[in-house]
C-alpha positions as CSV (number, residue, x, y, z in Angstrom):
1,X,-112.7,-192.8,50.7
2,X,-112.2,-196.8,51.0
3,X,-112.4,-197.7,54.8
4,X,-111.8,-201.8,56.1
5,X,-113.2,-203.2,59.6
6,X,-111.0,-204.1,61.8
7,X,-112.1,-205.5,65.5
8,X,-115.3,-203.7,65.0
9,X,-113.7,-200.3,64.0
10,X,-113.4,-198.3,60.4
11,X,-109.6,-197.5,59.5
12,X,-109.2,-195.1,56.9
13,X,-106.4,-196.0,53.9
14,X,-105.7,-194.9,50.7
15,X,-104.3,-196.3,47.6
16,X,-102.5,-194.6,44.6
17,X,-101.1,-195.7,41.6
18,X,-99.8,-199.0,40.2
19,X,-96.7,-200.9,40.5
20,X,-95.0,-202.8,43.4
21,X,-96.9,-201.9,46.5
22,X,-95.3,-199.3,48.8
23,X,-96.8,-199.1,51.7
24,X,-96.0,-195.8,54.5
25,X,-96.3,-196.3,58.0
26,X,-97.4,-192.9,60.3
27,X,-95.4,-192.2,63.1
28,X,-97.1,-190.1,66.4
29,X,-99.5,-187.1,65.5
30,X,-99.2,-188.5,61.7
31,X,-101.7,-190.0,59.6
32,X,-102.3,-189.9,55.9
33,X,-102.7,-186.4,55.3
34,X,-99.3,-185.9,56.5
35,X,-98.5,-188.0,53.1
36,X,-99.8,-185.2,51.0
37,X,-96.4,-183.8,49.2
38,X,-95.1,-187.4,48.5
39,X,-98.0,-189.0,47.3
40,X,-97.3,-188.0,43.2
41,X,-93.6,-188.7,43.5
42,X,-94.1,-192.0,45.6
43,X,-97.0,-193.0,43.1
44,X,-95.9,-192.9,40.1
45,X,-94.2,-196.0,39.6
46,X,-95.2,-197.6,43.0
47,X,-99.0,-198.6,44.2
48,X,-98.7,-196.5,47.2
49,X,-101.0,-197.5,50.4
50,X,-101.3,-195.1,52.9
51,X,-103.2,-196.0,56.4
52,X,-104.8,-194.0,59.7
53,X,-103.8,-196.6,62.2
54,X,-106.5,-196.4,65.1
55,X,-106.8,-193.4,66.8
56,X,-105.2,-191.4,63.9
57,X,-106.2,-189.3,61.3
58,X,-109.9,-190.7,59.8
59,X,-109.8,-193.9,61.6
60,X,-111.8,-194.4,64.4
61,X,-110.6,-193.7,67.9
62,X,-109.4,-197.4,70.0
63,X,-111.8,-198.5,72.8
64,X,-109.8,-200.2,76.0
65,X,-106.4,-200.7,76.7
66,X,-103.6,-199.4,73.9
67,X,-100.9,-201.8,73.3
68,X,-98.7,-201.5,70.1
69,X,-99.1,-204.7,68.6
70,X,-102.6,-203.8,67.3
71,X,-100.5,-201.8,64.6
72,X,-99.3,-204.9,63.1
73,X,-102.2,-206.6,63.4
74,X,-103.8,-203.7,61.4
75,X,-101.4,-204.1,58.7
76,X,-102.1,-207.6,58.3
77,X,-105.8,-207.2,58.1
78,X,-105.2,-204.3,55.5
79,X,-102.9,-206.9,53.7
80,X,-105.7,-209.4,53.6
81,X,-107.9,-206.2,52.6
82,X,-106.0,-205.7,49.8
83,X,-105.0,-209.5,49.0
84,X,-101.4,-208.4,49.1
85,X,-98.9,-211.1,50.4
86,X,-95.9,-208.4,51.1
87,X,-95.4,-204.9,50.4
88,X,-92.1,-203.0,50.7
C-alpha cells in the first residue's frame, strides 16, 4: 500500500493500470474504497490514481485549522510523487 508525505502526514493512494493517467477525486465521506466497482473498468486502458485526501479513508487525520486549499496542494505533491506533469 504506497503512501507519500505530505506536511509531515502519510496519504494513502493507489495506482492501477497503464495508459493516460486518470486521476478520481473523493468527495465528503469518500475515499478510495469507495472506488472499488470502477477500478477494472477505469483501469484498463487508463493509469488510474486514486487518493485518501487528509482526514479520509487511510490517510492520516489533519492537525489544526481545515481549509480546502490543502486539497490541491495534495494533488500537487502526489503529482510530483508520481512525476506526472497533468492528469485528466
Amino acid at each position: 500500500m504506497p503512501y507519500f508525505q505530505f506536511e509531515g502526514k502519510d496519504v494513502y493512494y493507489e495506482v492501477h493500470g497503464q495508459g493516460e493517467p486518470l486521476l478520481l477525486l473523493n468527495g465528503i465521506f469518500m475515499s478510495t474504497a469507495s472506488w472499488a466497482a470502477f477500478i477494472q473498468s477505469y483501469s484498463r486502458s487508463n493509469r488510474l490514481i486514486l487518493v485518501d485526501f487528509l482526514d479520509q479513508g487511510r490517510s492520516q487525520k489533519l492537525s489544526g485549522e481545515y481549509k480546502q486549499d490543502i486539497h490541491v496542494e495534495t494533488i500537487r505533491a502526489l503529482l510530483g510523487q508520481l512525476e506526472l506533469p497533468q492528469v485528466n
